[in-house]
C-alpha positions as a Markdown table, in Angstrom:
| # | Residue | x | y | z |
|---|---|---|---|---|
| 1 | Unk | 8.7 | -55.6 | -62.8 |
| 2 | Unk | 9.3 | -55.4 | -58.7 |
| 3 | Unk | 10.7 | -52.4 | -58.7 |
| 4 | Unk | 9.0 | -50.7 | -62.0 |
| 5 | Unk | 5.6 | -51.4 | -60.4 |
| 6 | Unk | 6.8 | -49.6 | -56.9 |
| 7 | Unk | 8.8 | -46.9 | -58.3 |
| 8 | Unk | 6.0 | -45.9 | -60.8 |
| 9 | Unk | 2.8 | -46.5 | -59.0 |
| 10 | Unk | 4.1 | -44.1 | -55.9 |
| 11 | Unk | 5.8 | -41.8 | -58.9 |
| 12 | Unk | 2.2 | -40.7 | -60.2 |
| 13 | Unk | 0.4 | -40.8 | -56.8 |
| 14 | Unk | -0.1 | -37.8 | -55.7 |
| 15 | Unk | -0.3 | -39.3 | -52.1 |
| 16 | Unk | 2.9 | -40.5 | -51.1 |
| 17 | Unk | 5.9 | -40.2 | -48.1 |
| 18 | Unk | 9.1 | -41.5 | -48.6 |
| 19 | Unk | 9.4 | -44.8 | -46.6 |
| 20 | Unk | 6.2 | -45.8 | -49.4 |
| 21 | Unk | 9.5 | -46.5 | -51.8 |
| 22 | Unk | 11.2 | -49.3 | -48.9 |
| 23 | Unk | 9.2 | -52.3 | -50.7 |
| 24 | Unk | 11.2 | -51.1 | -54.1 |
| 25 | Unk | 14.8 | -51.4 | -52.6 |
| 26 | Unk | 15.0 | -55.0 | -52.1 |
| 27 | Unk | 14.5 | -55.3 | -55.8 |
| 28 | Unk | 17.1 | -52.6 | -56.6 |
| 29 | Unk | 19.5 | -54.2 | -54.5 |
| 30 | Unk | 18.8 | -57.5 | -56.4 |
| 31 | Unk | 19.2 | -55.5 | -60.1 |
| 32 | Unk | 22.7 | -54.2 | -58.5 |
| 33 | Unk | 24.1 | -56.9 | -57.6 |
| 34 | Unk | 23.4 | -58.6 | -60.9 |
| 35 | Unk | 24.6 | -55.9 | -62.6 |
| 36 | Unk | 28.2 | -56.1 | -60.9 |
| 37 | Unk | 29.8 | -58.5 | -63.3 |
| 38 | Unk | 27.3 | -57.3 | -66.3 |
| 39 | Unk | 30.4 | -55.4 | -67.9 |
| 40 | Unk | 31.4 | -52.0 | -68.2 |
| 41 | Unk | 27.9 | -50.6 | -70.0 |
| 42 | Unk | 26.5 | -50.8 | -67.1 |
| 43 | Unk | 29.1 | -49.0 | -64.4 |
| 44 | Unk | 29.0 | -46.4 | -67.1 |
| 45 | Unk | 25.1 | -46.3 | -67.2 |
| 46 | Unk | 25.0 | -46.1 | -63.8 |
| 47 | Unk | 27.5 | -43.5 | -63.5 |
| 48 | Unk | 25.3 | -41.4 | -66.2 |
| 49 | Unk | 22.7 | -41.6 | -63.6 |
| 50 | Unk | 24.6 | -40.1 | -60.5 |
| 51 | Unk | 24.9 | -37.0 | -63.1 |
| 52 | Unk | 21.9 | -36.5 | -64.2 |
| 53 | Unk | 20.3 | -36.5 | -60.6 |
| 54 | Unk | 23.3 | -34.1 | -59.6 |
| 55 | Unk | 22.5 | -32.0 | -62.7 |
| 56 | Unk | 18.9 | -32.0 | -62.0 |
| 57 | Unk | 19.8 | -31.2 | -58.3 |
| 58 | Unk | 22.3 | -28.6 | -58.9 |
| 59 | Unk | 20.8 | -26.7 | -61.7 |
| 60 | Unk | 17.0 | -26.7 | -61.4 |
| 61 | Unk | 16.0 | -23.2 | -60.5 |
| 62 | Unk | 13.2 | -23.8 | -57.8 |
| 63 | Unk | 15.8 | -26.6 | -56.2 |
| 64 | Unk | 18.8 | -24.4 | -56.5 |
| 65 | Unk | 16.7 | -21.6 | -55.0 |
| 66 | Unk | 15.6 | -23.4 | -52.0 |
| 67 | Unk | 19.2 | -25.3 | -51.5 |
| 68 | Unk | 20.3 | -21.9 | -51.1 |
| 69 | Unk | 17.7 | -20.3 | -49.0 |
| 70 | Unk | 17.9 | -23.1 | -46.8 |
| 71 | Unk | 21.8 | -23.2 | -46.2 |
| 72 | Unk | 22.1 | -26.6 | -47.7 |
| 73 | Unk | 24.6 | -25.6 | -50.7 |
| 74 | Unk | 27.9 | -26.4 | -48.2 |
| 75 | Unk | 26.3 | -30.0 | -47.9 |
| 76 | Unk | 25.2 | -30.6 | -51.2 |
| 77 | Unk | 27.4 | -29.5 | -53.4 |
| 78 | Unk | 30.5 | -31.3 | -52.1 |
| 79 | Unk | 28.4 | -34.6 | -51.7 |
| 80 | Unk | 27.3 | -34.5 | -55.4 |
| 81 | Unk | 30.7 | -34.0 | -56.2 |
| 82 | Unk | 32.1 | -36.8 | -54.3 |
| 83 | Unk | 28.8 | -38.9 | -56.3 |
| 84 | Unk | 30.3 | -37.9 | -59.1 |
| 85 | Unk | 33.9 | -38.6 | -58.9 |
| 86 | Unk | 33.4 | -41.9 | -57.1 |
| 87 | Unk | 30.8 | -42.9 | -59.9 |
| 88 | Unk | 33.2 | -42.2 | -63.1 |
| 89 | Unk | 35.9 | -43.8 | -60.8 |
| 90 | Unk | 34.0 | -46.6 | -60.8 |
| 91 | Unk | 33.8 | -47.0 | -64.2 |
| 92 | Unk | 37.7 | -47.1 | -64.4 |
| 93 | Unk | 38.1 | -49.2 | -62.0 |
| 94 | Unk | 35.6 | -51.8 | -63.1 |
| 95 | Unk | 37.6 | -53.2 | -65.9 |
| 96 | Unk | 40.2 | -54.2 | -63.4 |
| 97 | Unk | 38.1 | -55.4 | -60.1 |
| 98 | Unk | 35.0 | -55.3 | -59.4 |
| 99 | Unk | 35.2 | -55.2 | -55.9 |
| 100 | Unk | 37.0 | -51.9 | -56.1 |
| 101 | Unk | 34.6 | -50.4 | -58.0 |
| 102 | Unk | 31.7 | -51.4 | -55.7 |
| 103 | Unk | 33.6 | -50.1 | -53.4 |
| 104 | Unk | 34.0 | -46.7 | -55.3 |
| 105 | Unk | 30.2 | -47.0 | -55.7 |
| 106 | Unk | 29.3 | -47.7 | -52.2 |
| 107 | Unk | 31.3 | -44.8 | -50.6 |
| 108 | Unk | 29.9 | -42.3 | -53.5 |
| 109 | Unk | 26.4 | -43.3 | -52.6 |
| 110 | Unk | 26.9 | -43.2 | -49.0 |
| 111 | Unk | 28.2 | -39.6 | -48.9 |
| 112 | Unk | 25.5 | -38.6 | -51.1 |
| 113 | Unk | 22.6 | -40.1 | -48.5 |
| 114 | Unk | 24.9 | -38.9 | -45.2 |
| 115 | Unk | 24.3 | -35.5 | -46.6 |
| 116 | Unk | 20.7 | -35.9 | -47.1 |
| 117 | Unk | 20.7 | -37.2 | -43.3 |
| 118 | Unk | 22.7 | -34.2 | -42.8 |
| 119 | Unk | 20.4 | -31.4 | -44.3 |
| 120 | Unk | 16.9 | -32.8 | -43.5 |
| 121 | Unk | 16.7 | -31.4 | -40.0 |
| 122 | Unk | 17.0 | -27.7 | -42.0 |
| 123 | Unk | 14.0 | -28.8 | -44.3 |
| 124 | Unk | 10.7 | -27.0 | -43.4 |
| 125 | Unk | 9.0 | -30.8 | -43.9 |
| 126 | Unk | 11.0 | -32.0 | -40.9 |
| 127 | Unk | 10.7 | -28.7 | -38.5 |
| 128 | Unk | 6.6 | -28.8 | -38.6 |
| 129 | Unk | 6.4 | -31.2 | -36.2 |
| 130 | Unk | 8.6 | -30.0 | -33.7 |
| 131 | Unk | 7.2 | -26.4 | -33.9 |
| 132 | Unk | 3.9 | -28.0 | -33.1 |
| 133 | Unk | 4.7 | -29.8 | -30.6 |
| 134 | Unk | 6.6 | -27.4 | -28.9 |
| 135 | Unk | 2.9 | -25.2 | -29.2 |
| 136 | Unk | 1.7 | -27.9 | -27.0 |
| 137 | Unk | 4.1 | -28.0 | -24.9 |
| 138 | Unk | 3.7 | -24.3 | -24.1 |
| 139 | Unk | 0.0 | -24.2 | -24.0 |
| 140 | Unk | -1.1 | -26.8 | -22.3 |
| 141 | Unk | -2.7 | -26.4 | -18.7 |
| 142 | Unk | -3.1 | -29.1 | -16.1 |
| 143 | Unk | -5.6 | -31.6 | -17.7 |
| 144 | Unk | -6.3 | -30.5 | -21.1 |
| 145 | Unk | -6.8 | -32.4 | -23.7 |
| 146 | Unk | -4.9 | -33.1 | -27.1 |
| 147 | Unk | -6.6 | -34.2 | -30.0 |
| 148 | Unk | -6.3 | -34.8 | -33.8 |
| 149 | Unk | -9.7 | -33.1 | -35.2 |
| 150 | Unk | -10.3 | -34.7 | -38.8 |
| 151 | Unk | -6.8 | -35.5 | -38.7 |
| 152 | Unk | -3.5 | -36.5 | -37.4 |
| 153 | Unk | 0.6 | -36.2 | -37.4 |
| 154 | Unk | 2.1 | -38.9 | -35.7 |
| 155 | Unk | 5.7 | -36.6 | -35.8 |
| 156 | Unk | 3.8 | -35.0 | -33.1 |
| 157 | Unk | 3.0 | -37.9 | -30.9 |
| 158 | Unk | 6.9 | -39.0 | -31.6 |
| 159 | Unk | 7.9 | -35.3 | -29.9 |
| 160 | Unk | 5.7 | -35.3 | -27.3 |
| 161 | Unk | 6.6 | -39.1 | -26.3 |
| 162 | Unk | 2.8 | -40.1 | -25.7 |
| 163 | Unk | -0.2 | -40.6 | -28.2 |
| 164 | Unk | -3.5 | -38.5 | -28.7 |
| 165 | Unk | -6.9 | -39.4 | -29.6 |
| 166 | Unk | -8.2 | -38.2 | -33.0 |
| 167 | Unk | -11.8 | -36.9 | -33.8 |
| 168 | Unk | -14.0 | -38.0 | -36.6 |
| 169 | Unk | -11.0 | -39.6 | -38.1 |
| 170 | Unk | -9.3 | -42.9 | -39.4 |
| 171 | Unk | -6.9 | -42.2 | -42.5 |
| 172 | Unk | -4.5 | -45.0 | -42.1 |
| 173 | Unk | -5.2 | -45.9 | -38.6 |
| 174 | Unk | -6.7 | -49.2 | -38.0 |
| 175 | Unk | -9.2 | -49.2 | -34.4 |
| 176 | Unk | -10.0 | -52.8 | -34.7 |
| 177 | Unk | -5.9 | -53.2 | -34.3 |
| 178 | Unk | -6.2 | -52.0 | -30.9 |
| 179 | Unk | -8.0 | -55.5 | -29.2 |
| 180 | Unk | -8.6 | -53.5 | -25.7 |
| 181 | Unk | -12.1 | -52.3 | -26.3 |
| 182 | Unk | -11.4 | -48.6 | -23.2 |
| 183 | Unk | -7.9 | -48.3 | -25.6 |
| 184 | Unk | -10.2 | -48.3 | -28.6 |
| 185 | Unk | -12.9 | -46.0 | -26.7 |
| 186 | Unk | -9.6 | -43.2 | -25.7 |
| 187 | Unk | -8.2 | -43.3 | -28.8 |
| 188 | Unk | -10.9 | -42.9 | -31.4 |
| 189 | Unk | -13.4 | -40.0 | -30.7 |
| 190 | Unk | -16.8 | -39.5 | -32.6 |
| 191 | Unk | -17.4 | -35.6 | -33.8 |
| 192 | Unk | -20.1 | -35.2 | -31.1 |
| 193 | Unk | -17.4 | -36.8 | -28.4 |
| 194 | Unk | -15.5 | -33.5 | -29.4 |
| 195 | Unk | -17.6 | -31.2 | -29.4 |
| 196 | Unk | -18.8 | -32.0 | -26.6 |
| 197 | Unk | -15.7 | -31.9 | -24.6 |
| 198 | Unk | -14.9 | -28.6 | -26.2 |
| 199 | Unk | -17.9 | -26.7 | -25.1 |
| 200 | Unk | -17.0 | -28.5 | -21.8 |
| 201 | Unk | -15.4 | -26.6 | -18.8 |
| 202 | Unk | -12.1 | -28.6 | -20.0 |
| 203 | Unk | -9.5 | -27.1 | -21.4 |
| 204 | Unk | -8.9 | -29.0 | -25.1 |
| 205 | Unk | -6.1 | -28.2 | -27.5 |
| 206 | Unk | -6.6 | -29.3 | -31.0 |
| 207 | Unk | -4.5 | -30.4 | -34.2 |
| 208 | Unk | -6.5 | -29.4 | -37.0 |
| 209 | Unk | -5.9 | -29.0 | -40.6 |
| 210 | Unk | -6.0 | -24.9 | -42.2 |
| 211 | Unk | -8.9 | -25.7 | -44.5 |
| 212 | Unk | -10.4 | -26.8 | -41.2 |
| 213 | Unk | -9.9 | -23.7 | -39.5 |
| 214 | Unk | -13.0 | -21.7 | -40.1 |
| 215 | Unk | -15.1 | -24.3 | -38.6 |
| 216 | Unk | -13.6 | -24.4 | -35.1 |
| 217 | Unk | -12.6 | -20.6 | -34.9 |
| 218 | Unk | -16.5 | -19.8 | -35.6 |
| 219 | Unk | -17.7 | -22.3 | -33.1 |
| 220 | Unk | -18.7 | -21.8 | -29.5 |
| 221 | Unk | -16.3 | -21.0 | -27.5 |
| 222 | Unk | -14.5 | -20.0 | -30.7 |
| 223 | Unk | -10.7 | -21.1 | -31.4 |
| 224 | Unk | -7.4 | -19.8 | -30.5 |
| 225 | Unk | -4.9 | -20.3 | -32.7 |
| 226 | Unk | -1.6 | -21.1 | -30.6 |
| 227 | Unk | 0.3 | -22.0 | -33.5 |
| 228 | Unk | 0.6 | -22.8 | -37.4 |
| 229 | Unk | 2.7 | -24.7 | -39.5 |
| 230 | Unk | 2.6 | -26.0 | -43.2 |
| 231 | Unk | -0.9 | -27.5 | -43.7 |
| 232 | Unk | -2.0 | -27.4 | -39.5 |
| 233 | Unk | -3.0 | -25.7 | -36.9 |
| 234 | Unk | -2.6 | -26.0 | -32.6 |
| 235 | Unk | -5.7 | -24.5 | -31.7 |
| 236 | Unk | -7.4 | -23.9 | -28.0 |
| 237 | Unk | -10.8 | -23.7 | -26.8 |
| 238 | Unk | -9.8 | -21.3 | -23.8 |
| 239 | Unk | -8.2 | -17.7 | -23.5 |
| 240 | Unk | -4.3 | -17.5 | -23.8 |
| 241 | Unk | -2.2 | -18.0 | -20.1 |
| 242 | Unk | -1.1 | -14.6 | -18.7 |
């Protein structure tokens, strides 16, 4: 029931990151390890498993497509194999010792998650961030401000080693965390705050979301769009450097 109610309640949410399936894998761990000396059915049944997530992997058109697009083929495709091989050879060896077949199963399953390790720095997902920051980086005068507008990516505050206020937004984040009242005050700005400051003299760049975009690029002064990737936007409230 642990790791049912986990697995299926972040399965149909349509909101959802990967680290929301951590609490799960205790639980799994726990049904593993039970299932060691539960007999051959289940190194088989586990082992039926490995292929049908390397089938699924391997021969769905939209994920063979982008696999391919995205160079990831040379990584995947000899992992899956390993999976595979190490999975069914677990199953043989499991009538014999255990320990050997864990040990089949362990080393298929850790060559499978190396190569995801491997290939997610090619994955659009994990390039936004740095694309944006680098933006930043490269538009940013002496003194300007950074700020999340309506929203925030903390992959950005992790590249550009510091954190940013964010504008008529909360999401996730917590204010009354943050017990120092002029932390609080810096970190969480009211609409009007930005506006303000963005019809100031000051030079602001912006994080914004794209369904966000008309309103600030039809404000006064309007915005400049700097960069975009995914689902946001850098954006600047002053004329591009020469």
């Amino acid at each position: 029931m642990w790791f049912l109610t986990v697995f299926a309640f972040f399965s149909i949410s349509k909101s959802k990151l990967p680290p929301y399936l951590f609490p799960a894998i205790p639980a799994a761990a726990a049904l593993a390890a039970r299932g060691i000396d539960g007999g051959r059915r289940l190194w088989i049944f586990q082992a039926v498993l490995a292929t049908a997530l390397a089938a699924a992997l391997l021969f769905h058109p939209v994920t063979r497509a982008e696999m391919m697009r995205l160079d990831l083929a040379a990584i995947a495709a000899p992992a899956l194999a390993l999976l595979l091989v190490l999975s069914w050879a677990a199953v043989l060896l499991a009538g014999n010792s255990s320990a050997l077949a864990l040990g089949a199963l362990a080393s298929g399953w850790a060559i499978f998650f190396g190569a995801v390790i491997l290939g997610w720095p090619k994955l659009p997902q994990a390039q936004f961030n740095g694309e944006l920051a680098a933006a930043v980086r490269r538009a940013s005068p002496p003194g300007a401000a950074l700020v999340g507008y309506k929203t925030y990516l903390n992959g950005i505050s992790w590249e550009l080693k510091t954190p940013f206020p964010v504008a008529d937004y909360r999401g996730e984040l917590e204010p009354d965390f943050e017990t120092r009242p002029e932390a609080r005050d810096a970190l969480f700005w009211s609409k009007e705050r930005f506006w303000q400051t963005w019809k100031s003299d000051r030079p602001v760049i912006a994080l914004v979301r794209m369904r966000d975009l008309v309103e600030v690029m039809t404000a006064a002064p309007p915005a400049r769009v700097v960069r975009w990737a995914g689902k946001h936007a850098i954006v600047a409230n002053f004329p591009e450097q020469q």
